[in-house]
C-alpha positions as a Python dict, from the first residue, in 0.01 Angstrom:
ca = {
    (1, 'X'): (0, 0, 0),
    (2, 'X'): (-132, -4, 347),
    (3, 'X'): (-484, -121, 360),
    (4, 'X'): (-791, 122, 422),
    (5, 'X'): (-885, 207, 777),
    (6, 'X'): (-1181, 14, 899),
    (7, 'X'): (-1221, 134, 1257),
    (8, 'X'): (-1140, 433, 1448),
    (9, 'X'): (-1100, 356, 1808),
    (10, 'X'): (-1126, 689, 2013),
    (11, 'X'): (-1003, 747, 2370),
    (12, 'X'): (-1241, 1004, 2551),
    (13, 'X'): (-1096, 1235, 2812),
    (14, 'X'): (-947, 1522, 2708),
    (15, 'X'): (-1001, 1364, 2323),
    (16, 'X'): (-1328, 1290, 2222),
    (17, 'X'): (-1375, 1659, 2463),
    (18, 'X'): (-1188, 1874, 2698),
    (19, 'X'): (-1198, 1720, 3085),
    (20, 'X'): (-1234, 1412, 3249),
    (21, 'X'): (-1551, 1281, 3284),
    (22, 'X'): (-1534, 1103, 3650),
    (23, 'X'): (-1368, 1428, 3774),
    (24, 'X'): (-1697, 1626, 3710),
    (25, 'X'): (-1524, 1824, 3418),
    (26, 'X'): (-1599, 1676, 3101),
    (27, 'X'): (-1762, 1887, 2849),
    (28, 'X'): (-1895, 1849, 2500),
    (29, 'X'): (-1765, 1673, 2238),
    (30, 'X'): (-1517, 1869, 2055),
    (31, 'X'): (-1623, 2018, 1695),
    (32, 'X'): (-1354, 1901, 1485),
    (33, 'X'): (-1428, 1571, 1654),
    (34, 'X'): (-1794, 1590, 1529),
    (35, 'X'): (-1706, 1693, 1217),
    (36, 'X'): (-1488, 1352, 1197),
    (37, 'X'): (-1678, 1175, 1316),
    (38, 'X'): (-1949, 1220, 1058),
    (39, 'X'): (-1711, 1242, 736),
    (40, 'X'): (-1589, 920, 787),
    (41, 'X'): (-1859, 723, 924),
    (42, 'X'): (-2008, 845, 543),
    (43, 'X'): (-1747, 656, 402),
    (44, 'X'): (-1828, 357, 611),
    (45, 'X'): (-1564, 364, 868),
    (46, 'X'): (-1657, 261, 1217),
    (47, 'X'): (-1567, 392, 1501),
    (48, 'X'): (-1488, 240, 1850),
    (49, 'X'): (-1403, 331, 2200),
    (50, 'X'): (-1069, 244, 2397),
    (51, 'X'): (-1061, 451, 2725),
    (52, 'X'): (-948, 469, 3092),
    (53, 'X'): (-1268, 494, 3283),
    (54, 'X'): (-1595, 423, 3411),
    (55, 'X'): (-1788, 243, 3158),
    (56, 'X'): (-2125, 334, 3267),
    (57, 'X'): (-2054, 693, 3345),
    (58, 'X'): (-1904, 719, 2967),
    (59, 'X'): (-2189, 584, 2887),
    (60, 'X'): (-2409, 807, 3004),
    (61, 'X'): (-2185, 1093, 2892),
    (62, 'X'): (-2172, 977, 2524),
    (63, 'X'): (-2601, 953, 2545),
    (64, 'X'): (-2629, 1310, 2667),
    (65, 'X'): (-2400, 1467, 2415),
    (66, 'X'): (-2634, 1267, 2147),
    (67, 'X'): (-2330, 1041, 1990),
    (68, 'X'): (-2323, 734, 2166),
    (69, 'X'): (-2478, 585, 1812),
    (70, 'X'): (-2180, 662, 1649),
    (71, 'X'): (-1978, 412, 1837),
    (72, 'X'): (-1998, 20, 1714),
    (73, 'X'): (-1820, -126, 1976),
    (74, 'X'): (-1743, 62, 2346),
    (75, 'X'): (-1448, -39, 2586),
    (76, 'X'): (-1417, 168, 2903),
    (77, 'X'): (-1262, 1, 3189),
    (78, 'X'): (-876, 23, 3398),
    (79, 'X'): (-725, -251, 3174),
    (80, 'X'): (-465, -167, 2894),
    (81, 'X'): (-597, -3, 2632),
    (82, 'X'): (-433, -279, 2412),
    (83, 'X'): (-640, -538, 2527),
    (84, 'X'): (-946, -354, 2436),
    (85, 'X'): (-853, -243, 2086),
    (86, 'X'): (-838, -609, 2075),
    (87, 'X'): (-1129, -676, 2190),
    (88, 'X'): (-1284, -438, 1963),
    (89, 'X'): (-1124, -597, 1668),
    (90, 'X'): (-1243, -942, 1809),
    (91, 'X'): (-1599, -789, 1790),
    (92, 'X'): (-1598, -664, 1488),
    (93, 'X'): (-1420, -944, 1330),
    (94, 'X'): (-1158, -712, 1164),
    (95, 'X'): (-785, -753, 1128),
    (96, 'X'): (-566, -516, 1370),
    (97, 'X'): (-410, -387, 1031),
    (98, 'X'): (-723, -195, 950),
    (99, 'X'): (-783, -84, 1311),
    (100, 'X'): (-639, 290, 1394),
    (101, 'X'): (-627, 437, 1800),
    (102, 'X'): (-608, 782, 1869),
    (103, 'X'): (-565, 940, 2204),
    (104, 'X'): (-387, 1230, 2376),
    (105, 'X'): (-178, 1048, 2570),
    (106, 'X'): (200, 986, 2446),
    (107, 'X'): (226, 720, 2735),
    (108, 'X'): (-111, 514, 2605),
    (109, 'X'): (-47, 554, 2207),
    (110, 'X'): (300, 411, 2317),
    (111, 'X'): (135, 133, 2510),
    (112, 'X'): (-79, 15, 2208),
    (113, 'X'): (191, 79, 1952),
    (114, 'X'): (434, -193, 2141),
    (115, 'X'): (181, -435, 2184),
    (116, 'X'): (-54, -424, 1861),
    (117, 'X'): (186, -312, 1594),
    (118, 'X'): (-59, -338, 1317),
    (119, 'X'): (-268, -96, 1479),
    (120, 'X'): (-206, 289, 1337),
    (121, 'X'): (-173, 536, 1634),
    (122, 'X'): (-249, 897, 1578),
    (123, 'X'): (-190, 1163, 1836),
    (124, 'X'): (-534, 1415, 1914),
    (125, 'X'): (-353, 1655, 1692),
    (126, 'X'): (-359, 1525, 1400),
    (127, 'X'): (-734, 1490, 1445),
    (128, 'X'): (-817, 1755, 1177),
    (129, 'X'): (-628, 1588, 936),
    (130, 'X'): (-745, 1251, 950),
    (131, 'X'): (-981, 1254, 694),
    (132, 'X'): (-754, 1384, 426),
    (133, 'X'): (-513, 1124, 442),
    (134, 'X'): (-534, 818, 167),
    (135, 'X'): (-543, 575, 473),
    (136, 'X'): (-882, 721, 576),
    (137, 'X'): (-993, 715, 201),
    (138, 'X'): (-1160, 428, 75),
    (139, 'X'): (-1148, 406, -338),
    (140, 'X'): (-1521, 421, -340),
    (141, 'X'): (-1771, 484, -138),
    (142, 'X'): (-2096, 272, -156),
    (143, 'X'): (-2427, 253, 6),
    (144, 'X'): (-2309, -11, 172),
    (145, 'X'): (-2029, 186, 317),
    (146, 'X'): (-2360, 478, 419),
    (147, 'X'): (-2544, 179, 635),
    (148, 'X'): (-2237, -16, 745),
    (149, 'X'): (-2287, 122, 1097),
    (150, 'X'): (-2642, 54, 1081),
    (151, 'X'): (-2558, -319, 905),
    (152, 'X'): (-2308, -395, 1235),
    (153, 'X'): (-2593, -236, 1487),
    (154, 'X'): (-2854, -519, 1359),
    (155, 'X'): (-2583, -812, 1366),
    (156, 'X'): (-2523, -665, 1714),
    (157, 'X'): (-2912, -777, 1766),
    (158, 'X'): (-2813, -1083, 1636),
    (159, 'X'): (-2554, -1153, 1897),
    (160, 'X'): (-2834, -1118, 2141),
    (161, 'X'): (-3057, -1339, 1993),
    (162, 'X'): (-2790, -1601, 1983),
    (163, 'X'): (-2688, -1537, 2325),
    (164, 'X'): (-3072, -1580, 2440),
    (165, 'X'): (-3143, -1881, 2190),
    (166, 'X'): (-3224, -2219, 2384),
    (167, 'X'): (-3117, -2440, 2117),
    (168, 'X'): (-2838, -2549, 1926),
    (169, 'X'): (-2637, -2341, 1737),
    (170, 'X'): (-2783, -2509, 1442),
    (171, 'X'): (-3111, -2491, 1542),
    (172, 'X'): (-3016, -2100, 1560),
    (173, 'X'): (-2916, -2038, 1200),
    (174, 'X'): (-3181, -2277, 1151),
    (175, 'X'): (-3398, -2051, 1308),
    (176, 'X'): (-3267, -1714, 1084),
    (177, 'X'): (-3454, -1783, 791),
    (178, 'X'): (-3124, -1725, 588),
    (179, 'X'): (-3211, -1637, 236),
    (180, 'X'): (-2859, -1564, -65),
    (181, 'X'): (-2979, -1410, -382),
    (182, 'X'): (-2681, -1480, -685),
    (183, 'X'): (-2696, -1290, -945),
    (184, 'X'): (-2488, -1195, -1271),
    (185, 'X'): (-2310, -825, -1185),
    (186, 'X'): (-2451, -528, -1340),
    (187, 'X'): (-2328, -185, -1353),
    (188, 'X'): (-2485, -83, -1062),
    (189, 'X'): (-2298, -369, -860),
    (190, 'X'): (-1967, -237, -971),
    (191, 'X'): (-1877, -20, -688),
    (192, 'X'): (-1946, -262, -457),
    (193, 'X'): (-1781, -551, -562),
    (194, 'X'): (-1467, -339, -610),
    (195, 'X'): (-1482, -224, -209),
    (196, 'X'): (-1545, -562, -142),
    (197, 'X'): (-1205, -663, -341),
    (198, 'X'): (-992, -433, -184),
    (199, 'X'): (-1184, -474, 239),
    (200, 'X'): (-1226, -837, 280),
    (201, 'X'): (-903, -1064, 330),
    (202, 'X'): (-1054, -1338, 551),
    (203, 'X'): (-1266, -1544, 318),
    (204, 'X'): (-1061, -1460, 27),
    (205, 'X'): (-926, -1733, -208),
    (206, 'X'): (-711, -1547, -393),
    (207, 'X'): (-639, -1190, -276),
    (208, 'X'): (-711, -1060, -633),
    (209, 'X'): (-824, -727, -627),
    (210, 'X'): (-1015, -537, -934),
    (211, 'X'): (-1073, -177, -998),
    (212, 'X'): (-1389, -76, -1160),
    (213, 'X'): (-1253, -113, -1499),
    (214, 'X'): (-1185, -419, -1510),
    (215, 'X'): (-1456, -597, -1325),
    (216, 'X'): (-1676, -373, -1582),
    (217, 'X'): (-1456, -552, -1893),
    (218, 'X'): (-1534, -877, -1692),
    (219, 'X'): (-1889, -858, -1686),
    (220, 'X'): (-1852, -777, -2061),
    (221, 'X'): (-1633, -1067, -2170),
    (222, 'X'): (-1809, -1432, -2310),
    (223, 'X'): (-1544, -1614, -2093),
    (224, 'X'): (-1608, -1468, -1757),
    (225, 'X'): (-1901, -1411, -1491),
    (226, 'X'): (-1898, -1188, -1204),
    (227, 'X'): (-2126, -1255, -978),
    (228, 'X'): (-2249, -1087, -670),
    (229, 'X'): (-2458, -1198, -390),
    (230, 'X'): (-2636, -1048, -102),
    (231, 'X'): (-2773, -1244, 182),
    (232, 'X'): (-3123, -1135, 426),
    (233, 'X'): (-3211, -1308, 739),
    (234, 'X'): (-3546, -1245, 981),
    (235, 'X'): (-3359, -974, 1104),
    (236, 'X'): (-3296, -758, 802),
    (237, 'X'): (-3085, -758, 506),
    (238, 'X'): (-2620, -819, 524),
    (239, 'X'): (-2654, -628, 220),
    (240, 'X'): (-2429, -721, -78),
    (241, 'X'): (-2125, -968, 110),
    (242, 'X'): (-2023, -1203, -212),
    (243, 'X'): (-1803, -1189, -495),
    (244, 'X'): (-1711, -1451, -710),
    (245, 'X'): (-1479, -1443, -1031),
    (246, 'X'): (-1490, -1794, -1274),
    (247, 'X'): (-1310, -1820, -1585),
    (248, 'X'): (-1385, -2044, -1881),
    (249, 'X'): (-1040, -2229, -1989),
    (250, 'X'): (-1098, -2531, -2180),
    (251, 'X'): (-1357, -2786, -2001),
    (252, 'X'): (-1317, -2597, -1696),
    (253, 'X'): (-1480, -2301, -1503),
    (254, 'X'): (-1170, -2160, -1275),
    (255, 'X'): (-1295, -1956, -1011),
    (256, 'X'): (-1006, -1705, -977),
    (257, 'X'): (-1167, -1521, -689),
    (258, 'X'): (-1433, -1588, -427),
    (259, 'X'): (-1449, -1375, -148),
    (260, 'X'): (-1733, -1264, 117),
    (261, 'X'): (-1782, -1005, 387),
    (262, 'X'): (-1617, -1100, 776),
    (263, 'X'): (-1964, -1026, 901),
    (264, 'X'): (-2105, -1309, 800),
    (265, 'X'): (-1807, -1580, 863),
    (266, 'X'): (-2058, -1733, 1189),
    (267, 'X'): (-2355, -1753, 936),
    (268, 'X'): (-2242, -2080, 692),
    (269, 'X'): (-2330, -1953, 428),
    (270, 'X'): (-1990, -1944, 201),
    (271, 'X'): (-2005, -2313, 159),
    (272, 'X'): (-2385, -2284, 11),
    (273, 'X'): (-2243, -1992, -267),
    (274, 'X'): (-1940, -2231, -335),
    (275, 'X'): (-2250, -2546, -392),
    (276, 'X'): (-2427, -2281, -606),
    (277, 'X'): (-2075, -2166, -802),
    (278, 'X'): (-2020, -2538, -864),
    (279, 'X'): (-2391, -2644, -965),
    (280, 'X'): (-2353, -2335, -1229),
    (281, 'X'): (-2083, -2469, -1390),
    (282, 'X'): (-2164, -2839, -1463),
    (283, 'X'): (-2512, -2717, -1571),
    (284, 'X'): (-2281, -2590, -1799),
    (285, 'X'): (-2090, -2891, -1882),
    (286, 'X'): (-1751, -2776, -1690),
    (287, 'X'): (-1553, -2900, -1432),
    (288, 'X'): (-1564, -2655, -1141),
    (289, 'X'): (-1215, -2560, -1010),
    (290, 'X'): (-1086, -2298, -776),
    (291, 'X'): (-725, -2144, -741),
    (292, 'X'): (-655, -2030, -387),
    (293, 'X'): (-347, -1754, -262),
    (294, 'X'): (-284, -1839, 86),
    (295, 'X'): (-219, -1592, 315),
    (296, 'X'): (-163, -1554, 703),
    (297, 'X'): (-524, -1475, 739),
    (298, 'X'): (-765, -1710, 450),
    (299, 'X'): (-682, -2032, 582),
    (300, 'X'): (-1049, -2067, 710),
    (301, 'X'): (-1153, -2010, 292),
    (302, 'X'): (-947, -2297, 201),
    (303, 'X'): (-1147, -2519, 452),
    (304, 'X'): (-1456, -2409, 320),
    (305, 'X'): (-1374, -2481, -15),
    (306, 'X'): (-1266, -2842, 99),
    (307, 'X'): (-1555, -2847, 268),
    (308, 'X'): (-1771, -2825, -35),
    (309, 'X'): (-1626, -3035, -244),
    (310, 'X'): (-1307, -2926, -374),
    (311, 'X'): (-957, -3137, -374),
    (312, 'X'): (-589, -3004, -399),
    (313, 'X'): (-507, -3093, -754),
    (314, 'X'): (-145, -2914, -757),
    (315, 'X'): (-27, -2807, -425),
    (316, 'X'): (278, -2638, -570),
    (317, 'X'): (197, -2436, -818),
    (318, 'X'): (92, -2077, -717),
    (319, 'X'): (-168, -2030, -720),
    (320, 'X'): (-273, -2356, -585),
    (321, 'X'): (-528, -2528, -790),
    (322, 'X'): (-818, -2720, -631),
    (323, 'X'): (-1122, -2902, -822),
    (324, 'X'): (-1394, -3117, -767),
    (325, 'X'): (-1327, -3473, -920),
    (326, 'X'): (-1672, -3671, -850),
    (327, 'X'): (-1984, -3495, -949),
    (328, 'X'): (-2177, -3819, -784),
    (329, 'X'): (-2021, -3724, -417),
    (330, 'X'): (-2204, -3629, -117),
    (331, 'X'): (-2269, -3283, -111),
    (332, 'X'): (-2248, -3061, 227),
    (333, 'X'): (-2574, -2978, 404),
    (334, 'X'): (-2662, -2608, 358),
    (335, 'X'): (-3037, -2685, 431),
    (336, 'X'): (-3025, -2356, 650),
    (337, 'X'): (-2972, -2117, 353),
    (338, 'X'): (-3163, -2089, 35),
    (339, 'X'): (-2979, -1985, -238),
    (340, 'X'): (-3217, -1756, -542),
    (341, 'X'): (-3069, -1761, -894),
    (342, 'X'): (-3195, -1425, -959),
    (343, 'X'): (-3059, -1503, -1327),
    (344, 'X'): (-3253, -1860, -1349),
    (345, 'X'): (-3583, -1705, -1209),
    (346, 'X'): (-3618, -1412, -1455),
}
């Protein structure tokens, strides 16, 4: 099943509205273009510009028609509109599988279909439709998915800060005040951790995905824990980007599934959840062990869970099995995150 649209990258002239905008004659944005525009940034899909132009008279366009919010990322230049969806992708740390283009042109769709072949291209009339179809239509829809355009805005102020930061990139997360709750999932957390199951494929061990059902029967059963985490920095809250999955099977506590949100990949903080994971289970008395999927995109989740610890125990097998053999070995620093058991501390 193809995966869930996670950006909409629009061309402008004579799509977005009617006219081109250096030749004096571009007019409003279109309804039906308002109208998706809205319905789908509800269900937390971005959306993006790719379009021939001039960037700062689109610019100014998109601010007096009152929509330039609505775009997360905005690529107007001469180049190949390729290269830009690229770029957008890049900047919003998404694969080009869950990036769509539209645009009016046959000739540009074309150019983007040969050279990003992931990327879905839809012509301006199918506009009206877009919404309807399952591609467009995320299983659930979460707050998270409400704020997502706000939650990419304030990493965007991030980026700046970083950019302006005279210091180390250490010294910058340093600087963050990074702060992960963990916490058992409740009911409420459901929805959630399902969307985040079936939208993250980066930092993923296992690809495992879990509809509501069953991460409710989970929650339920003596020989599992789901847990969830959310993450805050000086800046304002990620919102909820963690999922982990453990298992009780004998003297061990598998974690079948670990995942966290792209948006925080730059931030270090997966290795300080994996300490946490592994500190919860040999408070327990259990070895901590992982099993790991890989695919052509997680490579940089089986790192991190060498990184903290873990060792390939059967390569072979599938899915690989990792554990983490000396509970006296150094541990990795994570001094720039502190990690709240909200489940210890009540």
């Amino acid at each position: 099943m193809a995966r869930t649209v996670k950006c909409l990258v629009w061309d402008l002239d004579d799509t977005v509205w009617d006219g081109v905008v250096l030749e004096q004659d571009g007019g409003r944005p279109k309804p039906e273009v308002l109208r998706v525009l809205d319905i789908l940034d509800q269900r937390g899909i971005l959306h993006a510009v790719a379009s021939r132009g001039d960037h700062a008279a689109a610019t100014e366009h998109l601010l007096r028609h009152g929509v330039a919010d609505m775009f997360s990322e905005l690529r107007v230049n001469w180049g190949a509109k390729s290269a830009s969806v690229r770029q957008i992708a890049e900047a919003l740390n998404i694969g080009l599988d869950t990036i769509a283009f539209i645009d009016n042109d046959p000739v540009e769709r074309a150019e983007v279909a040969a050279a990003l072949p992931e990327v879905r291209v839809y012509p301006v009339e199918r506009l009206a439709e877009l919404p309807d179809l399952p591609e467009f239509t995320p299983p659930t829809l979460t707050e998270e998915a409400r704020q997502r355009r706000a939650l990419y805005r304030a990493d965007r102020v991030r980026q700046r800060s970083e950019e302006a930061f005279e210091g180390s990139p250490a010294d910058f997360l340093a600087s963050l005040n990074l702060e992960m709750t963990v916490r058992r999932a409740a009911e409420a957390d459901l929805a959630r951790a399902h969307e985040l199951t079936v939208r993250t494929h980066q930092l993923n061990t296992t690809g495992q995905t879990f509809d509501i059902d069953e991460l409710r029967e989970l929650t339920r059963s003596p020989r599992h824990e789901v847990l969830v985490a959310a993450l805050r920095d000086r800046f304002g809250s990620y919102g909820t980007i963690g999922l982990a999955v453990s298992e009780t099977r004998g003297t061990d506590s598998v974690l079948r599934l670990l995942l966290m949100s792209c948006r925080v990949m730059s931030r270090g903080v997966g290795t300080a959840l994996i300490s946490h994971i592994v500190d919860r289970a040999r408070n327990r008395g259990f070895r901590a062990v992982a099993e790991f999927v890989p695919t052509e995109v997680n490579r940089v989740m089986l790192v991190t869970l060498r990184f903290a610890g873990f060792a390939v125990v059967d390569a072979e097998s599938t899915p690989m099995v990792l554990a983490v053999p000396d509970q006296s070995g150094a541990r990795p620093d994570t001094g720039h995150v502190v990690v709240v058991d909200v489940d210890e501390s009540r």
